[in-house]
PyMOL CGO cylinders between C-alpha atoms (Angstrom):
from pymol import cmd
from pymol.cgo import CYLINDER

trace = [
    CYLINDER, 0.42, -14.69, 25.16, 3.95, -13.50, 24.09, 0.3, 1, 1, 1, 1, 1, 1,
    CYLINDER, 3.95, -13.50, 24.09, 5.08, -10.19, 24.46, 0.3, 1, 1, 1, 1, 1, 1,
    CYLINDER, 5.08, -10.19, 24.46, 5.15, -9.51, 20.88, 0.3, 1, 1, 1, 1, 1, 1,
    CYLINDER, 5.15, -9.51, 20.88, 0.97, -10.69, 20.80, 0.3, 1, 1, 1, 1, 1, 1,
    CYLINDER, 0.97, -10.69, 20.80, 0.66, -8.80, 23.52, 0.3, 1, 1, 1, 1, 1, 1,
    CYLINDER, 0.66, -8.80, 23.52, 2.32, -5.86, 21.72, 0.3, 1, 1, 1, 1, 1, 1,
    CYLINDER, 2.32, -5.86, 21.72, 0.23, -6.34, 18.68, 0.3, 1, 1, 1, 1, 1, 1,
    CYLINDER, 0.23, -6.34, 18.68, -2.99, -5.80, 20.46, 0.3, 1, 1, 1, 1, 1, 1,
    CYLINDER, -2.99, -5.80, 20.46, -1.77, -2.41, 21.41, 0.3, 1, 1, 1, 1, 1, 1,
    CYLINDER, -1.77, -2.41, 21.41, -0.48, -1.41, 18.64, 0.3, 1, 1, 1, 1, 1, 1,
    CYLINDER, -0.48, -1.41, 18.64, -2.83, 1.39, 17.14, 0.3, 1, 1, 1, 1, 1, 1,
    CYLINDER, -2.83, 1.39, 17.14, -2.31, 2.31, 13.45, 0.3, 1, 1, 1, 1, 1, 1,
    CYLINDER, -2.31, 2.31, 13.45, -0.58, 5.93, 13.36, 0.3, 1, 1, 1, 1, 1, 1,
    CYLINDER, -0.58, 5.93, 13.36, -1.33, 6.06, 9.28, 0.3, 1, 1, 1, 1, 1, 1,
    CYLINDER, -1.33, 6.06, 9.28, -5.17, 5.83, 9.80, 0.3, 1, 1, 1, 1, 1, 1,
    CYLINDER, -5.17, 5.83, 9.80, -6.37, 9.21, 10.51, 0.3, 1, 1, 1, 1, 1, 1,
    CYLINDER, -6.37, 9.21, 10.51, -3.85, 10.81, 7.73, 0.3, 1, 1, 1, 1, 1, 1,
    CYLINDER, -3.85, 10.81, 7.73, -5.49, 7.89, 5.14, 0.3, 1, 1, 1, 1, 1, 1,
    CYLINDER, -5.49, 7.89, 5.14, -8.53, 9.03, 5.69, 0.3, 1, 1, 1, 1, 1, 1,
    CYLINDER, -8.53, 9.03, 5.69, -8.09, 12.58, 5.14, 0.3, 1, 1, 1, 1, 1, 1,
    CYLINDER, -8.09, 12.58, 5.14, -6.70, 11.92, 2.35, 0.3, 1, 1, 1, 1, 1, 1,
    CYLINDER, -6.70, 11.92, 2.35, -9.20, 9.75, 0.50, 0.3, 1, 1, 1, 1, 1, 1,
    CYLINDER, -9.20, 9.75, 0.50, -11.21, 12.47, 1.35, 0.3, 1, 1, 1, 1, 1, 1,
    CYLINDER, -11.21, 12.47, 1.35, -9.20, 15.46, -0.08, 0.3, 1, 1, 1, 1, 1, 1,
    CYLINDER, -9.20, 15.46, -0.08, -9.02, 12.91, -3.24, 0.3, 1, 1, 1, 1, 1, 1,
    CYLINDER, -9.02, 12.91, -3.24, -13.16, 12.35, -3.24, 0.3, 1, 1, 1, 1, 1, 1,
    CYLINDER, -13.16, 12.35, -3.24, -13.82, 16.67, -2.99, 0.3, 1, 1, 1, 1, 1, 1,
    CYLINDER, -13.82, 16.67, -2.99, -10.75, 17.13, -6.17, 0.3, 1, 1, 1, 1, 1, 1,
    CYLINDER, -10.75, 17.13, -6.17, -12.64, 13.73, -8.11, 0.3, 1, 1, 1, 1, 1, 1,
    CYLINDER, -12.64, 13.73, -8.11, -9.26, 12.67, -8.31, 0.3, 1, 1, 1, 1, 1, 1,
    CYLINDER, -9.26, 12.67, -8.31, -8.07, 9.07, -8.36, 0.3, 1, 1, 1, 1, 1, 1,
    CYLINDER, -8.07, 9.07, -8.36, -4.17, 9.52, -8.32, 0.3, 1, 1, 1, 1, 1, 1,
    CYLINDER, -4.17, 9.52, -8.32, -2.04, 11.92, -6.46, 0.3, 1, 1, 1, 1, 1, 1,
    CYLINDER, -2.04, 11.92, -6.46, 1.66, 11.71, -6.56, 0.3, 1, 1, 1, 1, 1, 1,
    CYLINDER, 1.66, 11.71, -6.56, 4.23, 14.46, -4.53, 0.3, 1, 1, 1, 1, 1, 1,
    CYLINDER, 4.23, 14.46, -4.53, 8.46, 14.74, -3.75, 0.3, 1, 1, 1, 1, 1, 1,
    CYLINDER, 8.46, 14.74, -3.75, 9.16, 13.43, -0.74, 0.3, 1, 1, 1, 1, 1, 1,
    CYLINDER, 9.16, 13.43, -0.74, 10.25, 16.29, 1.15, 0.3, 1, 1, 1, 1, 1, 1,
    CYLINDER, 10.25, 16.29, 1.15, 13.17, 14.91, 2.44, 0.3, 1, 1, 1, 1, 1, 1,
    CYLINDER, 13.17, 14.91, 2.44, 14.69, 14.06, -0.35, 0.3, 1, 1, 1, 1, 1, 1,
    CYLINDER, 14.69, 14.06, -0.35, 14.59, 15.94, -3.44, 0.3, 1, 1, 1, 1, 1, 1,
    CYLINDER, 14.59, 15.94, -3.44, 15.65, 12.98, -5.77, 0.3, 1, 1, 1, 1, 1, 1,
    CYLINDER, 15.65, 12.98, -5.77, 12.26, 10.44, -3.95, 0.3, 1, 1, 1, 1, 1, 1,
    CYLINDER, 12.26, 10.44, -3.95, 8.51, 10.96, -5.46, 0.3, 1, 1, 1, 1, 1, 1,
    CYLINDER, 8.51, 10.96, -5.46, 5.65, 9.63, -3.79, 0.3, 1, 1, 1, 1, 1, 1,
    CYLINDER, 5.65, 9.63, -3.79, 2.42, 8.07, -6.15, 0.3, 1, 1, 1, 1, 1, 1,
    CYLINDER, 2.42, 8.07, -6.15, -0.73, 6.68, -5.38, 0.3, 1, 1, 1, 1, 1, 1,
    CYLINDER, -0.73, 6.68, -5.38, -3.37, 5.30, -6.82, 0.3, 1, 1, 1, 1, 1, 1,
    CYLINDER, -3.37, 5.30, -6.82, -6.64, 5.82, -5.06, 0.3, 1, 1, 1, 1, 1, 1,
    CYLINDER, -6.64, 5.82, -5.06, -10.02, 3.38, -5.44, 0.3, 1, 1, 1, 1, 1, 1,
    CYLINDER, -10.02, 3.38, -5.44, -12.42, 5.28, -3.94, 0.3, 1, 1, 1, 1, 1, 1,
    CYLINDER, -12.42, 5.28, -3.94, -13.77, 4.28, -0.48, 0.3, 1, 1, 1, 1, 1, 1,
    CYLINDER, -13.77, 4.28, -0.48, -11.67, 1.13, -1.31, 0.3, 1, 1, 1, 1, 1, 1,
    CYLINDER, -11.67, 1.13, -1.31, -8.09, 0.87, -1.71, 0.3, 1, 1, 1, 1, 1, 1,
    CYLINDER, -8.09, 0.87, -1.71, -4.72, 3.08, -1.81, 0.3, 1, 1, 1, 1, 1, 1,
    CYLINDER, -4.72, 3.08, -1.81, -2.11, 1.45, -3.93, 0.3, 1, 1, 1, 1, 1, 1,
    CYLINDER, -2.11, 1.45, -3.93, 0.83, 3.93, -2.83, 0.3, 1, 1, 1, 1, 1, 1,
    CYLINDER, 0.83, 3.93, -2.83, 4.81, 3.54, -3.88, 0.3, 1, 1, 1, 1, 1, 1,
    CYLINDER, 4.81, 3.54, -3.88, 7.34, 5.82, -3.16, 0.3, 1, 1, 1, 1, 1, 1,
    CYLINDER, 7.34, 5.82, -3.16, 11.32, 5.38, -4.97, 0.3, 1, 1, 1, 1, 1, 1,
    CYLINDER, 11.32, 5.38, -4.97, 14.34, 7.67, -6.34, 0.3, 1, 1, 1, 1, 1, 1,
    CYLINDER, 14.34, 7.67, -6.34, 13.36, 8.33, -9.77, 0.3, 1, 1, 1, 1, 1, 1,
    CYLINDER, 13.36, 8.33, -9.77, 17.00, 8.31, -11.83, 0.3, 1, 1, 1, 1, 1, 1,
    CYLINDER, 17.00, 8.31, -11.83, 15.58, 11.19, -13.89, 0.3, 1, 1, 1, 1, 1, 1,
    CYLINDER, 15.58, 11.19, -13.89, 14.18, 13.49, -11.10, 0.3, 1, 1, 1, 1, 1, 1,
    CYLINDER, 14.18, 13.49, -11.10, 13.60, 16.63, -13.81, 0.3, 1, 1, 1, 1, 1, 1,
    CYLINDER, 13.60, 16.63, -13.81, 10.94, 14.06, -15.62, 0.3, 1, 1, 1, 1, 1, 1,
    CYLINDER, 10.94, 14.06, -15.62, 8.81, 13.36, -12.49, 0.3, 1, 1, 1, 1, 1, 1,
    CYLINDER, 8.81, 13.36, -12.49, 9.24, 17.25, -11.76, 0.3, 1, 1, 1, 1, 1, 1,
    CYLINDER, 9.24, 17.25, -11.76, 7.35, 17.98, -14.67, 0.3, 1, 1, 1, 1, 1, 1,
    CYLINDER, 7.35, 17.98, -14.67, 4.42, 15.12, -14.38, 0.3, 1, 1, 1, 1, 1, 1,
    CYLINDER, 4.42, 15.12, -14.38, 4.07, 17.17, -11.06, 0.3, 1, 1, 1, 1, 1, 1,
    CYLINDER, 4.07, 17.17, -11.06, 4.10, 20.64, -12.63, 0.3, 1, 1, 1, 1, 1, 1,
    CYLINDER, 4.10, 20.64, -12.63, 1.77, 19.32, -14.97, 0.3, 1, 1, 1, 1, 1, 1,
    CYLINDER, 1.77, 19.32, -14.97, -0.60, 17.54, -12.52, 0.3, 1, 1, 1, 1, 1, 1,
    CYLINDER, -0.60, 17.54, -12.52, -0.09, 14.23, -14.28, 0.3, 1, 1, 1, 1, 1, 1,
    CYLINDER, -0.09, 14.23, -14.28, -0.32, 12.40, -11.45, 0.3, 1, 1, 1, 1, 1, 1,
    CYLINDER, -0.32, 12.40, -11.45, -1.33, 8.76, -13.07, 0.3, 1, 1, 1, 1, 1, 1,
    CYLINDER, -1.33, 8.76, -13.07, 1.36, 8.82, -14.98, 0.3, 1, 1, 1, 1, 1, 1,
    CYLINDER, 1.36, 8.82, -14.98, 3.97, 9.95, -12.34, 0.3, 1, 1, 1, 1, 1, 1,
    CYLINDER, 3.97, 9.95, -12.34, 2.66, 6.58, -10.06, 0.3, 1, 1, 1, 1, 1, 1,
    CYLINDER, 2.66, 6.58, -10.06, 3.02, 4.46, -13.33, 0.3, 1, 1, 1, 1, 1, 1,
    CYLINDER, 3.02, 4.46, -13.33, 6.44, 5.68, -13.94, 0.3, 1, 1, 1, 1, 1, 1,
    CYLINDER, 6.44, 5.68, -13.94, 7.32, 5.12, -9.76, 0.3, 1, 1, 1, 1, 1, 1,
    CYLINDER, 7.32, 5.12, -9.76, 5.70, 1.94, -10.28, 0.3, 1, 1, 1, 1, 1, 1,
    CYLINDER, 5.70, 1.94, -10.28, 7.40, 0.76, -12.88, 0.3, 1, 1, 1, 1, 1, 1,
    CYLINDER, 7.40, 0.76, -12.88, 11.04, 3.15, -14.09, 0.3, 1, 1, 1, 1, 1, 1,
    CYLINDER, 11.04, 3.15, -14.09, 12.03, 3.96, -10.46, 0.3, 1, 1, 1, 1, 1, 1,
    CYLINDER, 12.03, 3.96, -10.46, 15.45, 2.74, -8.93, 0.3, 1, 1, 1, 1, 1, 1,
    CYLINDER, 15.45, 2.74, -8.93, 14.00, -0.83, -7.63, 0.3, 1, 1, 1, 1, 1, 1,
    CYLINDER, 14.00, -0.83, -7.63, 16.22, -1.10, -4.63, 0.3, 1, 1, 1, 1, 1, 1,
    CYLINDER, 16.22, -1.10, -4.63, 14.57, 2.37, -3.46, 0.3, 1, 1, 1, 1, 1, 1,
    CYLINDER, 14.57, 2.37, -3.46, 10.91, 1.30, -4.07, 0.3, 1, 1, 1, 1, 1, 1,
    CYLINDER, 10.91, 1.30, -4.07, 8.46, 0.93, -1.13, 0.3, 1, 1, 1, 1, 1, 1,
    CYLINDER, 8.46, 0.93, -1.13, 4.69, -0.30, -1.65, 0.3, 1, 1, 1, 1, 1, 1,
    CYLINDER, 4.69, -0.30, -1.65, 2.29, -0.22, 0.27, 0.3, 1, 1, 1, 1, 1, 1,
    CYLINDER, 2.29, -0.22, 0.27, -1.37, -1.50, -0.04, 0.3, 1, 1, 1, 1, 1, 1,
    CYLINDER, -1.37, -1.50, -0.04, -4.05, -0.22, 2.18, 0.3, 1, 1, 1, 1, 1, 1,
    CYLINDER, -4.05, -0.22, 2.18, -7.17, -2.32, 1.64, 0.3, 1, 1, 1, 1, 1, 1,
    CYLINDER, -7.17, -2.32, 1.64, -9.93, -0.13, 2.55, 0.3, 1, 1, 1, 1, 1, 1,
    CYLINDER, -9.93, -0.13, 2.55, -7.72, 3.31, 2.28, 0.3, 1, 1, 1, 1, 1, 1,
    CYLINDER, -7.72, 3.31, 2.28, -8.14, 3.57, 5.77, 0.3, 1, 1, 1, 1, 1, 1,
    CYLINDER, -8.14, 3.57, 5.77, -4.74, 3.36, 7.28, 0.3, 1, 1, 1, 1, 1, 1,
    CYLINDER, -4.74, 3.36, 7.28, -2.73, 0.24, 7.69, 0.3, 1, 1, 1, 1, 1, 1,
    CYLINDER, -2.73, 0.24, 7.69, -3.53, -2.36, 10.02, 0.3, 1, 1, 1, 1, 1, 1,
    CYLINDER, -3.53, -2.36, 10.02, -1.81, -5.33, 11.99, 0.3, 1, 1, 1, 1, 1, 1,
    CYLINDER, -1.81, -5.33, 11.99, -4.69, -7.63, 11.68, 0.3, 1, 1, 1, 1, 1, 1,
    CYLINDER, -4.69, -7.63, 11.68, -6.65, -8.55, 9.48, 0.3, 1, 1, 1, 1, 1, 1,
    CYLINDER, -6.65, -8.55, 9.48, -10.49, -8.59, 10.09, 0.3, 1, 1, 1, 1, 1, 1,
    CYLINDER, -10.49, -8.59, 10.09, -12.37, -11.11, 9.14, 0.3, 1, 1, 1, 1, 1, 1,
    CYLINDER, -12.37, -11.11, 9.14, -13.81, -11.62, 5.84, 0.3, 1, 1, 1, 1, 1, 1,
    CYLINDER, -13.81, -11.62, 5.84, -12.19, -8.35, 4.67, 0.3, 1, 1, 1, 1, 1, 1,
    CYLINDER, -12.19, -8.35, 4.67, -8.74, -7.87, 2.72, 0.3, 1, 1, 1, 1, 1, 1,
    CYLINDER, -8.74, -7.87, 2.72, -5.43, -7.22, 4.26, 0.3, 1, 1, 1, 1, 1, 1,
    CYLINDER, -5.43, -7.22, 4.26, -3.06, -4.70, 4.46, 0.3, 1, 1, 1, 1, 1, 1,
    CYLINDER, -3.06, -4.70, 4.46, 0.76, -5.05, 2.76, 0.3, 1, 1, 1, 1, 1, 1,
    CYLINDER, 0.76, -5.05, 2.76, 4.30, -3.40, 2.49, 0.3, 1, 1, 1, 1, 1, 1,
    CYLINDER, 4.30, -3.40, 2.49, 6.91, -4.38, 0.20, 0.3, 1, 1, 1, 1, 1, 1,
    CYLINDER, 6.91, -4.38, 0.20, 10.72, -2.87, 0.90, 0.3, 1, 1, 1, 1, 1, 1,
    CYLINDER, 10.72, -2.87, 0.90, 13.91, -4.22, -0.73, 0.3, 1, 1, 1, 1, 1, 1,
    CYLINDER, 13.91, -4.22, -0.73, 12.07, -6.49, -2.62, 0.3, 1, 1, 1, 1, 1, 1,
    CYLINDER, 12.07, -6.49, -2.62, 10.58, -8.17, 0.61, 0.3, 1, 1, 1, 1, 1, 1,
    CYLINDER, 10.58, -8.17, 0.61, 6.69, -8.33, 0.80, 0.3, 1, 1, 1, 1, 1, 1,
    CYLINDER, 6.69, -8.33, 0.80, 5.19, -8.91, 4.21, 0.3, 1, 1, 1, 1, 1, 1,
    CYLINDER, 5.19, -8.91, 4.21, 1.35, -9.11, 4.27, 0.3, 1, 1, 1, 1, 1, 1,
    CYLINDER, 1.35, -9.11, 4.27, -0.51, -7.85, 7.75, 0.3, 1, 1, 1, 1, 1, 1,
    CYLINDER, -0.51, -7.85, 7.75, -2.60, -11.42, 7.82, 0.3, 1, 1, 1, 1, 1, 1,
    CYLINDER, -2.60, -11.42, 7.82, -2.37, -12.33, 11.43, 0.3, 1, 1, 1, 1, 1, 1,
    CYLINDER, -2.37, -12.33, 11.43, -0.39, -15.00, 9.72, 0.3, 1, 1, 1, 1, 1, 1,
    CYLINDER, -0.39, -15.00, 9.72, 3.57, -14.54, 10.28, 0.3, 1, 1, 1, 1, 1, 1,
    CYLINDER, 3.57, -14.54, 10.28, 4.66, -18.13, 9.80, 0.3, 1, 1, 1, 1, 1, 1,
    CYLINDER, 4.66, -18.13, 9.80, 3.40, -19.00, 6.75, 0.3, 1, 1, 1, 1, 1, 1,
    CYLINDER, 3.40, -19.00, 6.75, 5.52, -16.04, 5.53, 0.3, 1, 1, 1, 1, 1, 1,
    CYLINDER, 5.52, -16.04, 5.53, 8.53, -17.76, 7.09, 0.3, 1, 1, 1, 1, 1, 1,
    CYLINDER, 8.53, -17.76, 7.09, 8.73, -14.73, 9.79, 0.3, 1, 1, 1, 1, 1, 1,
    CYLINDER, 8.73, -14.73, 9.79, 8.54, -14.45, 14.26, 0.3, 1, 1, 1, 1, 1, 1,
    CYLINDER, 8.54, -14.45, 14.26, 5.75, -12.62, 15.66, 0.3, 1, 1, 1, 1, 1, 1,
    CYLINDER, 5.75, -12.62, 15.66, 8.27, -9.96, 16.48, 0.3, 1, 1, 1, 1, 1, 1,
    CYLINDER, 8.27, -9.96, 16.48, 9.59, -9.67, 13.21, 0.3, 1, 1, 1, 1, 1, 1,
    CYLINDER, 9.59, -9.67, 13.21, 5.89, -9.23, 12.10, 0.3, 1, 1, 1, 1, 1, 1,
    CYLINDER, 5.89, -9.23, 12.10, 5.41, -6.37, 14.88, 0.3, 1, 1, 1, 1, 1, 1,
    CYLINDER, 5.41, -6.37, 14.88, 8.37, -4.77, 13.95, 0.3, 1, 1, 1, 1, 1, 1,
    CYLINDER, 8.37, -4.77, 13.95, 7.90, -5.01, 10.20, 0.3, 1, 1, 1, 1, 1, 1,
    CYLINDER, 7.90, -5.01, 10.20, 4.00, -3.05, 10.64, 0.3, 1, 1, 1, 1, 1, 1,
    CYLINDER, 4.00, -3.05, 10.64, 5.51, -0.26, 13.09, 0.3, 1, 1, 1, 1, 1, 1,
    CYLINDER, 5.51, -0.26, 13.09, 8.48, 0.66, 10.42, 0.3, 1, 1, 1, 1, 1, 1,
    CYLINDER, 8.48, 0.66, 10.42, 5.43, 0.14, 7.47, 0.3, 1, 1, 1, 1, 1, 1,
    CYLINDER, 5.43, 0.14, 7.47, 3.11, 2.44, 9.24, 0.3, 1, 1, 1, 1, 1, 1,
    CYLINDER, 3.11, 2.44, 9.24, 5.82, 5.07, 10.06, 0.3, 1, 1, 1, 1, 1, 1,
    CYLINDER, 5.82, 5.07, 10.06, 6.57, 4.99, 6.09, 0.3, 1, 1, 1, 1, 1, 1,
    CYLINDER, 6.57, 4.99, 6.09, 3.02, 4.95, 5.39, 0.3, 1, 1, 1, 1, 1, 1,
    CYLINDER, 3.02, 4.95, 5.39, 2.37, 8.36, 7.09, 0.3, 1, 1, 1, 1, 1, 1,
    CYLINDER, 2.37, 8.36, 7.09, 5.50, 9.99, 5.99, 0.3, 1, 1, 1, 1, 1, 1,
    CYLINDER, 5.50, 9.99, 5.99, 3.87, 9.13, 2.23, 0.3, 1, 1, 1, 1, 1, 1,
    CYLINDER, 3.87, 9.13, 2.23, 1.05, 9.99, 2.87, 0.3, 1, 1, 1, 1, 1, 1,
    CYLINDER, 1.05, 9.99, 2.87, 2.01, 13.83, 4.79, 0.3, 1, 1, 1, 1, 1, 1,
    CYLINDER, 2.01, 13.83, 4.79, 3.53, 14.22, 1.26, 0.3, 1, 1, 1, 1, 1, 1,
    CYLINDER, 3.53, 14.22, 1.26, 0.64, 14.07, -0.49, 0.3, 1, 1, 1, 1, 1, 1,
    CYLINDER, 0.64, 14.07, -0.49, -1.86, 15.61, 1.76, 0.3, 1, 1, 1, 1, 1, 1,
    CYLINDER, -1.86, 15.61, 1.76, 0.78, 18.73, 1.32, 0.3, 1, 1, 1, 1, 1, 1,
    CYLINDER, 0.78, 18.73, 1.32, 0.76, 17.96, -2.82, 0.3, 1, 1, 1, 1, 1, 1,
    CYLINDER, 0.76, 17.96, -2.82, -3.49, 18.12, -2.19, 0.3, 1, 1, 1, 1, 1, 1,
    CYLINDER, -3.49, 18.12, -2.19, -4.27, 21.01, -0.52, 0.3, 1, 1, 1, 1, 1, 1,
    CYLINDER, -4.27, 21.01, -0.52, -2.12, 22.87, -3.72, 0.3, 1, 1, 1, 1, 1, 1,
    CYLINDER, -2.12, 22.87, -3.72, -4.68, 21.76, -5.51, 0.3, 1, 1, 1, 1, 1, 1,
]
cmd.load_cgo(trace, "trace")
């Protein structure tokens, strides 16, 4: 066992608990999108896209026209303001994240169930267990899931806030 394996077995998913609470919070409001500012940045939104009990689809970018996602907010048109992230948002700025099962992210995959991915800078690594086929060390892979998960819980902090307004 390598020290990164052995690393990987320990590592405990810090988004899990906040993933949860927040499919939830999105299950009581029958909503299926939610989308917030990041808080520590004014000119950085938050959107995602909830399938209940199934899958978060969750991005998070500088919007070049920060009044316009301002309003989608004010407005609670939160579907639109994760299309618009998702599509209009400054691309080198744009983090996604998919959380298959909208329970928090996870280093491995289990079996017969889908994985967990992050996309930053236009780089997409996918939490299969399987780090060389995507041309990447086992440490690279451990490293790339603890900075994913950090990110992941930021996001999602922002819109458990952005819920409980609602």
């Amino acid at each position: 066992m390598t020290a990164a394996t052995v690393a990987q077995e320990s590592q405990e998913s810090k988004s899990a608990a906040l993933a949860i609470e927040l499919a939830a919070a999105l299950d009581a409001a029958k909503l299926d999108a939610i989308a917030a500012k990041d808080p520590s940045d004014p000119d950085v939104f938050v959107g995602a896209l909830y399938f209940s009990k199934s899958q978060f689809l969750v991005v998070s970018a500088r919007y070049a026209v920060p009044l316009y996602l301002n309003e989608r907010l004010i407005k609670k048109e939160f579907r639109d303001a994760y299309l618009d992230l998702s599509s209009a948002s400054v691309p080198e700025s744009r983090i996604f994240i998919e959380d298959a099962g909208a329970d928090g992210l996870k280093i491995r995959r289990e079996e017969n169930r889908p994985f967990d991915s992050y996309e930053a800078s236009g780089k997409r690594t996918m939490f299969n267990n399987d780090w060389r086929a995507q041309n990447i060390s086992e440490d690279v892979y451990a490293s790339t899931f603890s900075t994913a998960d950090e990110r992941y819980v930021a996001m999602l902090r922002a819109l458990l806030e952005q819920a409980k307004k609602l």
